[in-house]
DRENDREN-155359 format. One record per residue: residue in three letters; z, x, y of N, C-alpha, C, O in turn. Coordinates in steps of 0.001 Angstrom, whole numbers, plus 500000, padded with zeros to 6 digits. Example, Ala and Ser with C-alpha at 12.3 -4.5 7.8 and 13.67 -1.06 7.14 Angstrom:
BEGIN
ALA507800513190494310507800512300495500507800513200496700508465514236496681
SER507080512850497750507140513670498940507870512900500030508039513409501138
//
This chain:
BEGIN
UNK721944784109131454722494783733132753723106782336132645722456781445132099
UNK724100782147133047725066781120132897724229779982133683723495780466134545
UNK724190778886133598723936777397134169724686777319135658724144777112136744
UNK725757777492135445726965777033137056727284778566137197727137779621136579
UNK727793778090138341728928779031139107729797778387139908729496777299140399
UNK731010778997140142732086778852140213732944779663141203733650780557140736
UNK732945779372142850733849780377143528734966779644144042735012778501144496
UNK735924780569143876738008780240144635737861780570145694737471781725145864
UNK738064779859146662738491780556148558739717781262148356740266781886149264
UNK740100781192147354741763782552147464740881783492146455741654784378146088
UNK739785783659145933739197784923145518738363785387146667738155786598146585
UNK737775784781147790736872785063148948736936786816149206738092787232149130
UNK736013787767149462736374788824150031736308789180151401735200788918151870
UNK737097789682152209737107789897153855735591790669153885735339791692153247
UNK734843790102154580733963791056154656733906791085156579734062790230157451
UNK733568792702156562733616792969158094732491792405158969731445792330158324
UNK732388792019160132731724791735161058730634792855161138730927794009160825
UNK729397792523161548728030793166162288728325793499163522729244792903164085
UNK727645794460164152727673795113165484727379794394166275727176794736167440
UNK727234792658165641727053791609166774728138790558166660728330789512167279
UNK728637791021165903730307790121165519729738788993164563730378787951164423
UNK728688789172163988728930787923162932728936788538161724728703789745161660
UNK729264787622160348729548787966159274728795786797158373728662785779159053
UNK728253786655157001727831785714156133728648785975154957728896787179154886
UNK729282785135153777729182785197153244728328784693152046728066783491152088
UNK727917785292151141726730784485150301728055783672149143729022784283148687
UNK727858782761148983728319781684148283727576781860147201728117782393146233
UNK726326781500147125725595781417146061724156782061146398723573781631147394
UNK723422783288145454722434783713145725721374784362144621721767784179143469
UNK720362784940144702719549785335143704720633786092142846720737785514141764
UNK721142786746142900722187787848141954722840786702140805723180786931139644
UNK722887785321141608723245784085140570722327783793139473722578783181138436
UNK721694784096139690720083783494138929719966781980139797719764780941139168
UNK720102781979141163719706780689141550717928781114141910717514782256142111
UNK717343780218141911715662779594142494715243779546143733714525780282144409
UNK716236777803144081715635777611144968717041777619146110717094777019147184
UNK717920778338145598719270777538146669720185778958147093720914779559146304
UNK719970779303148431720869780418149027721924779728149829721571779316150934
UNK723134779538149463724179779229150481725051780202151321725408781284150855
UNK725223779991151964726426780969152768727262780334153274727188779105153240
UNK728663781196154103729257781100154828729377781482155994730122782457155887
UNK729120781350157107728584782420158033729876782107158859730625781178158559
UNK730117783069160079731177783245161197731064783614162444730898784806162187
UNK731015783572163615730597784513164676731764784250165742732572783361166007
UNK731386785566166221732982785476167010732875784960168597731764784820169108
UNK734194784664169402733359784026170755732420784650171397731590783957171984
UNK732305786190171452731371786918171947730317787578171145729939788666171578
UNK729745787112170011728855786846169204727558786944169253727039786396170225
UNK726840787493168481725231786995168664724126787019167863723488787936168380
UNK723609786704167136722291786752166022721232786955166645720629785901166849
UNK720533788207167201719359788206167159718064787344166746717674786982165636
UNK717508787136168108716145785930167569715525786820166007715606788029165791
UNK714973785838165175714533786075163823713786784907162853714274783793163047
UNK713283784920162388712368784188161682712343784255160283711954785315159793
UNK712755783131159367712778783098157612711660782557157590711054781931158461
UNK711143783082155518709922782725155061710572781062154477709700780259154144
UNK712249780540154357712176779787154042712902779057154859713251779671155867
UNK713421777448154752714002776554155526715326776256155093715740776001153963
UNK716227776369156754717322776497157023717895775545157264717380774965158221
UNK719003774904156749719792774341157246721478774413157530722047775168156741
UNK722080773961158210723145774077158290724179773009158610723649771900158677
UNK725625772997158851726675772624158752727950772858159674728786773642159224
UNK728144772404160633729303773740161634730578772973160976730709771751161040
UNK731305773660160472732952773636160129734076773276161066734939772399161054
UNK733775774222161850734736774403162709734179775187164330733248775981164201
UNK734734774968165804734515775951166448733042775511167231732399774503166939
UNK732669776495168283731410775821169085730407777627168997730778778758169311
UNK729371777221168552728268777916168715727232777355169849727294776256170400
UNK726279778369170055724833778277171141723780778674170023724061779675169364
UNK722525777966169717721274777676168685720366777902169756720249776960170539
UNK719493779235170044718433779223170579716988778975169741716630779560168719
UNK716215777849170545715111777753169397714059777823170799714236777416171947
UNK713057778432170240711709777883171507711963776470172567711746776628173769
UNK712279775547172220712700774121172315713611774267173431713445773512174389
UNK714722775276173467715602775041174556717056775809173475717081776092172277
UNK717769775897174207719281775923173582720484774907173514720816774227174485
UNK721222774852172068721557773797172003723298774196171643723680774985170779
UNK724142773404172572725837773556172096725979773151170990725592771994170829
UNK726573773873169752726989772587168683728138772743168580728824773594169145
UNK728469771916167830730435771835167710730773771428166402729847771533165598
UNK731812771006165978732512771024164629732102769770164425732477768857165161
UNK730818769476162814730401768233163191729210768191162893728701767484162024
UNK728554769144163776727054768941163930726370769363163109726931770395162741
UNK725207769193162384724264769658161070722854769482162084722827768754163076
UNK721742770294161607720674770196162086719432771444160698719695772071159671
UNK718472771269161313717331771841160164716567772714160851715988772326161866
UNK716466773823160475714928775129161044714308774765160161714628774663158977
UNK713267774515160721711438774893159646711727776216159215712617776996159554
UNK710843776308158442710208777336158032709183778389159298708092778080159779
UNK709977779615159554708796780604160851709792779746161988709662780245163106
UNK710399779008161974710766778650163719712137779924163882713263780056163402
UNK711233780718164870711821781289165787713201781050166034713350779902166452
UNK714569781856165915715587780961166538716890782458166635716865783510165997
UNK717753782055167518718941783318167224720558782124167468720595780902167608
UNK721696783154167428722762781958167547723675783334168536723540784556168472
UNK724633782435169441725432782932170106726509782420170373726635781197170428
UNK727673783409170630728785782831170744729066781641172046728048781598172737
UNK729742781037172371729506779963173314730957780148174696731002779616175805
UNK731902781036174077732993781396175494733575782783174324733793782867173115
UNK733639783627175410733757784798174793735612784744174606736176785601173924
UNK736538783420175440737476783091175523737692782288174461738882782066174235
UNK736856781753173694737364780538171995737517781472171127737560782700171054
UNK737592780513170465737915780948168698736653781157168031736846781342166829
UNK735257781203168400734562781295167735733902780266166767734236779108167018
UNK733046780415165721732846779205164771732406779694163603731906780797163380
UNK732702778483162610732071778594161375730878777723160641730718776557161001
UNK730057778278159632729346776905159157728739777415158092728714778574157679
UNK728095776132157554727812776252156266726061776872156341725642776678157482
UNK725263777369155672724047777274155628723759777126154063724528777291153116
UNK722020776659154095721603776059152755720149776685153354719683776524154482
UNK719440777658151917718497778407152744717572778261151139717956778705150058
UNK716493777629151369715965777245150270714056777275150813713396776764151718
UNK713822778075149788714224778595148652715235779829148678715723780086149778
UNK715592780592147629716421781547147697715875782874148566714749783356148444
UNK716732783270149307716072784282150263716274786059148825717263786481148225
UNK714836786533148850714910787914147847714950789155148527714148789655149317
UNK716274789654147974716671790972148328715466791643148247715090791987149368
UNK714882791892147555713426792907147137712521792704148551712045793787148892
UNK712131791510149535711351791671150674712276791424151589712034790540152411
UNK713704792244151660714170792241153289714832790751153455715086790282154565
UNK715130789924151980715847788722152137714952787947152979715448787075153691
UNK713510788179152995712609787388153967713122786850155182713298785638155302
UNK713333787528155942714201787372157284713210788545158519712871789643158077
UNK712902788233159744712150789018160371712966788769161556713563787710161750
UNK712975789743162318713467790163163702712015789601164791710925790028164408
UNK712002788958165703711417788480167067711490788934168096712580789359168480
UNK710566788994168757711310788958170375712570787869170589712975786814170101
UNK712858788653171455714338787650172035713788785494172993712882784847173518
UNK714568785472172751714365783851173357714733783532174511715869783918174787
UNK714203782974175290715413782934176402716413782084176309716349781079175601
UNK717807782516177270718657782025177049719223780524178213719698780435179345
UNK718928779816177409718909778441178425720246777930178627721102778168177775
UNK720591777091179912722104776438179484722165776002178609721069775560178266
UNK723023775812177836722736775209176778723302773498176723724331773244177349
UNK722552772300175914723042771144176082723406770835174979722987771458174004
UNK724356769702174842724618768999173722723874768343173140723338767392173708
UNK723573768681171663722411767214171070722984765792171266724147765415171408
UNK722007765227171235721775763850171482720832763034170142719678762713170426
UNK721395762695168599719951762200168568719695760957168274719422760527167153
UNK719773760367169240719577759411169821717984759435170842717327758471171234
UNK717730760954171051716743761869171768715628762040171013716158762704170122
UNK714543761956170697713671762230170064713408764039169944712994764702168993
UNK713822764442171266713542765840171758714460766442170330714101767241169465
UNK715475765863170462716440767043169021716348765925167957717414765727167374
UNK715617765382167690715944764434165800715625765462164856714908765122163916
UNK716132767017164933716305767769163756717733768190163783718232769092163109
UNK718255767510164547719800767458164413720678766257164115720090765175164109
UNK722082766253163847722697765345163723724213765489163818724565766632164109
UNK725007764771163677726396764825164034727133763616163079726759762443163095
UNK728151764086162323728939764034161168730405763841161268731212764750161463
UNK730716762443161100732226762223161260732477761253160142731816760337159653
UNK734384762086159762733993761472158514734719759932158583734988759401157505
UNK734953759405159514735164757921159414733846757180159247733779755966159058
UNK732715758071159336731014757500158421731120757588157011730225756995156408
UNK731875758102156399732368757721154440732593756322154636731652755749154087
UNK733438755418155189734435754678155165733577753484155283733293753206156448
UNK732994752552154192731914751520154825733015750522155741732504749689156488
UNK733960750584155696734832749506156250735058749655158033735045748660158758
UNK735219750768158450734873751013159745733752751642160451733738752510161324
UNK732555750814159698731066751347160829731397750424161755732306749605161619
UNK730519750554162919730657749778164319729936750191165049729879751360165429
UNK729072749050165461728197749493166645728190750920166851727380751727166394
UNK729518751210167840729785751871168778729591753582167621729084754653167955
UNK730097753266166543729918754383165390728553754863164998728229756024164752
UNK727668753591164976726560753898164410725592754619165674724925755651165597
UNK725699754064166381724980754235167815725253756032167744724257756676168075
UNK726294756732167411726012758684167638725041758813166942724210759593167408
UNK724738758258165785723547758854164977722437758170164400721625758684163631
UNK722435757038164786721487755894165281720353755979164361719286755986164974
UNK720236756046163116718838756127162139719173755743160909720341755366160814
UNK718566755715159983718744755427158561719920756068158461720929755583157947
UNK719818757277158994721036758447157664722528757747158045723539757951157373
UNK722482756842159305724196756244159108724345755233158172725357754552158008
UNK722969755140157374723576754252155720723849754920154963723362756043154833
UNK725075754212153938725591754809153232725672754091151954725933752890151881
UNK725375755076150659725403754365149755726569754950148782727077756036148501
UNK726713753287148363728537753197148060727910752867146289726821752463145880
UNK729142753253145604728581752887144162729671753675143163729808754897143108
UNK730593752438142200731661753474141819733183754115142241734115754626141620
UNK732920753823143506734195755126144256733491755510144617734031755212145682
UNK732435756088144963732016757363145348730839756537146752730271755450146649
UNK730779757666148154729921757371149096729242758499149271729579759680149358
UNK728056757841149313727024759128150309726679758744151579726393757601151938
UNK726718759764152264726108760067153570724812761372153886725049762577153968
UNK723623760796154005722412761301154032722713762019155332723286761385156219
UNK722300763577155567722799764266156789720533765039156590719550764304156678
UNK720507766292156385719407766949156167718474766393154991718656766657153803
UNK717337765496155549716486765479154092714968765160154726714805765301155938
UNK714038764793154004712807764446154577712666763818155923711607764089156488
UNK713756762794156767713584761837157389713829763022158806713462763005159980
UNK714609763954157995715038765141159480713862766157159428713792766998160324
UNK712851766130158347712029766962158692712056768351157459711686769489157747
UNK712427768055156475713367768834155196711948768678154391711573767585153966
UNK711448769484154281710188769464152898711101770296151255710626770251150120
UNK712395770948151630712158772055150648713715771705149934713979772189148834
UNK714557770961150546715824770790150403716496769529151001715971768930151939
UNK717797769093150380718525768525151217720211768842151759720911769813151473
UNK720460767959152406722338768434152571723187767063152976722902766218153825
UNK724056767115152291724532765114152620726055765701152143726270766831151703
UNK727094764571152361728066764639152525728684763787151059727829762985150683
UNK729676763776150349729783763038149195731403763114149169732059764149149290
UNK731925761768148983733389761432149387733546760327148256732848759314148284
UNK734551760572147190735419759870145684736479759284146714737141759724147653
UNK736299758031146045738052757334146160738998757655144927738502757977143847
UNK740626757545145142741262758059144337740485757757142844740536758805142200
UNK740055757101142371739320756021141282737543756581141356736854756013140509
UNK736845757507142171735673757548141768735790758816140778736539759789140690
UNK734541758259139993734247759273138897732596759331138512732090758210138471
UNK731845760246138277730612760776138177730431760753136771730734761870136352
UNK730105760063135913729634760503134359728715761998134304727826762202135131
UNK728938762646133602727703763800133244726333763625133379725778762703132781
UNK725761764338134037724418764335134092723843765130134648724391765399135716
UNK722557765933134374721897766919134900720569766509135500719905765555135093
UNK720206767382136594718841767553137169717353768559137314717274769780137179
UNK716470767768137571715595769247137779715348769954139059714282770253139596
UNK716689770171139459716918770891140728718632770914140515719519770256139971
UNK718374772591141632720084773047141828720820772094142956720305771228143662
UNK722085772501142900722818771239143625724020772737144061724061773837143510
UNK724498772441144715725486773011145476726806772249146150726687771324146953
UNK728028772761145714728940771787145925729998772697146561730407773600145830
UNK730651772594148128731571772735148912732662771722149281732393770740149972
UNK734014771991148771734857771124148716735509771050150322735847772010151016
UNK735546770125150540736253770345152456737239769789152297738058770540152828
UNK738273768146151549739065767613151336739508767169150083738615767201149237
UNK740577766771149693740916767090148220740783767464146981740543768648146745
UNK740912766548145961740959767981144579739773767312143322739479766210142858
UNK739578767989143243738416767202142267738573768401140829738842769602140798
UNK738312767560139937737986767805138955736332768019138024735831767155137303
UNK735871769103138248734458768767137860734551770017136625735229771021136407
UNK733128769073135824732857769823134087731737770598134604731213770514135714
UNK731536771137133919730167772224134242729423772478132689730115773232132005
UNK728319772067132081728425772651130693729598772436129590729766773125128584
UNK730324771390129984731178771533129218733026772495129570734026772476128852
UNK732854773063130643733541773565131055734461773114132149733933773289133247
UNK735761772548132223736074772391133705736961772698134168737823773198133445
UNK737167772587135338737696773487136943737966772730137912737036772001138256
UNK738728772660138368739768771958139286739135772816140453739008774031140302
UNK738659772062141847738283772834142960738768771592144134738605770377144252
UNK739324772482144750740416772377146189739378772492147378738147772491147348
UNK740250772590148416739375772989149678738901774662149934739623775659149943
UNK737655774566150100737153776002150541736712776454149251736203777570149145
UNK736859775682148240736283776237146765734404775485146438734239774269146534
UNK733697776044146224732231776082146080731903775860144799732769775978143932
UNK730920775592144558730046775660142776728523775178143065727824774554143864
UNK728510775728142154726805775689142026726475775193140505727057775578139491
UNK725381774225140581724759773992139316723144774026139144722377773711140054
UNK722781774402138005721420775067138026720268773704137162720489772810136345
UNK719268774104137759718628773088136694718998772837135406719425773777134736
UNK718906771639134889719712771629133438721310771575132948721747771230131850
UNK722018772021134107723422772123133887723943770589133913723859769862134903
UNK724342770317133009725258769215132800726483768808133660727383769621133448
UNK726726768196134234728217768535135144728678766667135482727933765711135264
UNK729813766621135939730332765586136111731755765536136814732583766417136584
UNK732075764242137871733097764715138886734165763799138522733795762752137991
UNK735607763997138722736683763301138914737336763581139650737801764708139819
UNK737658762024140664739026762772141560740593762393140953741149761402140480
UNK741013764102141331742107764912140646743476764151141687744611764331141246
UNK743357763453142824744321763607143902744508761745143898744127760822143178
UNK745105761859144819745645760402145183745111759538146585745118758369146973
UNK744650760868147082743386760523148720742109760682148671741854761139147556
UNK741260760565149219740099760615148872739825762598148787740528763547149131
UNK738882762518148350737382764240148140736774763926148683736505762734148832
UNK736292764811149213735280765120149790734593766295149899735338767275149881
UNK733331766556150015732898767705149478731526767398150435731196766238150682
UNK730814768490150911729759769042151593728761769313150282729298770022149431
UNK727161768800149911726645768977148825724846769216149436724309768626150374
UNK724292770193148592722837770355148742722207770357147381722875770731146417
UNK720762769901147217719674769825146739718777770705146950718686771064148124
UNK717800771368145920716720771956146271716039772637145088716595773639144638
UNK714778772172144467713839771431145524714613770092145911715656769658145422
UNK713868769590146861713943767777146944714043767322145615713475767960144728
UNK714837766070145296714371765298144364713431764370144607713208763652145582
UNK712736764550143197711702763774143119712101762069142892713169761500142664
UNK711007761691143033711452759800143534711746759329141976712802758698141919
UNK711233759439140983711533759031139804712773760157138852713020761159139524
UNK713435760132137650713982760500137020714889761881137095715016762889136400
UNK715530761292138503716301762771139578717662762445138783718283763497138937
UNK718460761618138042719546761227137329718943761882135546717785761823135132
UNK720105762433134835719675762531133707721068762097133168721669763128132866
UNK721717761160132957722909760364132653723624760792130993723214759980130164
UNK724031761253130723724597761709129462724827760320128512724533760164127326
UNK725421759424129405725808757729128792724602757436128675724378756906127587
UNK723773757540129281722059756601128724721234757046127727720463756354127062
UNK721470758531127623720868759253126141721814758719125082721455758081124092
UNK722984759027125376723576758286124199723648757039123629723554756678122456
UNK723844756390124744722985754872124108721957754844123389721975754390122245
UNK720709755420124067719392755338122978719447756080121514718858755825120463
UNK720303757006121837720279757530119907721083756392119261720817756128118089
UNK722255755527120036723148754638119190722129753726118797722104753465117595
UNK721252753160119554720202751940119262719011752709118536718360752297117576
UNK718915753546119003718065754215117590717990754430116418717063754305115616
UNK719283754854116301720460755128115091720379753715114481719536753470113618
UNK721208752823114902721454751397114228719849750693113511719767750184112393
UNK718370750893114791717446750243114219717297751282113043716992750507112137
UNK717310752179112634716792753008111796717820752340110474717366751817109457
UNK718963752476110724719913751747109667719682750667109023719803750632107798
UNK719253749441109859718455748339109950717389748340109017717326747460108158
UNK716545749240109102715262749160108894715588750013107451714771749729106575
UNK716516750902107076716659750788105737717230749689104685716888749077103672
UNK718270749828105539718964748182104908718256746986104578718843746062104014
UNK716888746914104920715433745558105029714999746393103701715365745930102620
UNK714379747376103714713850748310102947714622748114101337714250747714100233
UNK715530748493101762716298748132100232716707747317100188717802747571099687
UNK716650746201100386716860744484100342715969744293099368716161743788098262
UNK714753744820099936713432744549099761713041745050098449712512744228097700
UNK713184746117098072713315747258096904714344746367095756713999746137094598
UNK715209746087096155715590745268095153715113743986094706715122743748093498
UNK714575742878095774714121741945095248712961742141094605712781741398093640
UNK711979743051094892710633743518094053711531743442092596711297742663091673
UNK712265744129092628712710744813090887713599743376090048713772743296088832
UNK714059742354091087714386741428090523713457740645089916713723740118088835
UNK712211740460090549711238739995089947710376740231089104709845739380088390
UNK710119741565089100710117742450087459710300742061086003710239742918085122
//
């Protein structure tokens, strides 16, 4: 089984709508040899609806585009193009279309561990929820801090502002800059994430990623320009709407291909762990070069040495 994978949004297949008007596509799934990382694409139309239901694992998501309704025990919640938020694990929840007059919506999900075809994709049907007006998150609210809201003038360390930071008001509006390259922390422990994460990752024309692998899968959705990434040794130019996946161990490394910034939608899972979550290709190689040289060293003393014995002979 191959390390990465690799999908084209101009290879995507139409797949038809459910008798409730929504559709998923799996991006990445057990049939991959992935573990811990089920992605999709999901769709629902304005008059839409997901049946309340319950996973054995934890959900997160991403809205693209378009306005959905999130029923959870908790209440019901509007989201819009933007918004990211996290299901536990067992929380109860269904989704509905939000004007049977829009366009409907799209979004990303990250469903970790991998949901298995063999038990029903661990997915259970509920009683229904009730259906509340629904409000806009706030989290700024304690009531929804398993949600959040995502704009991408938050890449840009040059225009935070009060008035910017204040929509999402917590750690995750820091951003760490390093290279070219920014992160923006969206789904992880601080939202309530034991099993996974989901953050946002944006190259300036000039950022570049050296090679390096982890002990966890990573998942990569391109939303704005062109990047260049290796996989194993292998690389692939991925555009907007183009995906990849890398598996524990897979080697991989990013360049941006364009003249504007990338940007790309990215998940983790498991969590990384607090120590040795980087495995840097440049830092192994260093240590064999300094390894290499003392060993050289240490012959070169050796037979210094070997000869002056025999001079004295």
């Amino acid at each position: 089984m191959t390390g990465f994978v690799v999908r084209r949004a101009a290879d995507a297949p139409q797949l038809p709508y459910d008798s409730g008007g929504f559709r998923r596509r799996t991006v990445i799934g057990e049939e991959d040899g992935s573990v811990h990382t089920g992605f999709g694409l999901c769709e629902l139309r304005p008059d839409g609806r997901v049946g309340a239901h319950v996973h054995s694992y934890e959900e997160s998501f991403h809205v693209l585009d378009g306005t959905v309704i999130l029923d959870v025990p908790e209440g019901s919640y509007l989201l819009e193009e933007g918004d990211y938020g996290l299901l536990p694990t067992g929380v109860p929840h269904g989704w509905r279309g939000a004007d049977s007059a829009g366009t409907g919506a799209r979004w990303a999900d990250m469903l970790a561990p991998v949901p298995r075809a063999r038990y029903g994709y661990d997915t259970w049907s509920v009683p229904a929820l009730p259906e509340r007006e629904p409000v806009r998150i706030d989290v700024r609210d304690p009531r929804t801090r398993s949600f959040g809201h995502f704009e991408p003038a938050q890449m840009d360390p040059g225009k935070q502002s009060q008035d910017l930071l204040a929509v999402s008001a917590s750690m995750r509006t820091a951003l760490l800059v390093y290279s070219g390259i920014t992160v923006k922390m969206m789904v992880d422990s601080d939202l309530g994430a034991v099993a996974s994460t989901m953050f946002m990752v944006q190259y300036a024309p000039d950022g570049v990623a050296g090679t390096h692998d982890h002990p966890f899968e990573e998942t990569y959705l391109i939303l704005e320009g062109v990047v260049d990434a290796t996989f194993d040794g292998e690389r692939h130019r991925l555009g907007p709407g183009d995906a990849a996946w890398a598996g524990a161990g897979c080697v991989h490394g990013f360049t941006n291909a364009g003249d504007g910034p990338v940007r790309w939608l990215e998940t983790q899972a498991p969590q990384p762990p607090p120590r040795h979550s980087y495995r840097f290709t440049r830092d192994w190689d260093h240590l064999r070069d300094v390894t290499r040289n003392a060993r050289d060293e240490d012959r070169d003393r050796d037979g210094d040495r070997d000869r002056d014995r025999k001079g004295w002979a």
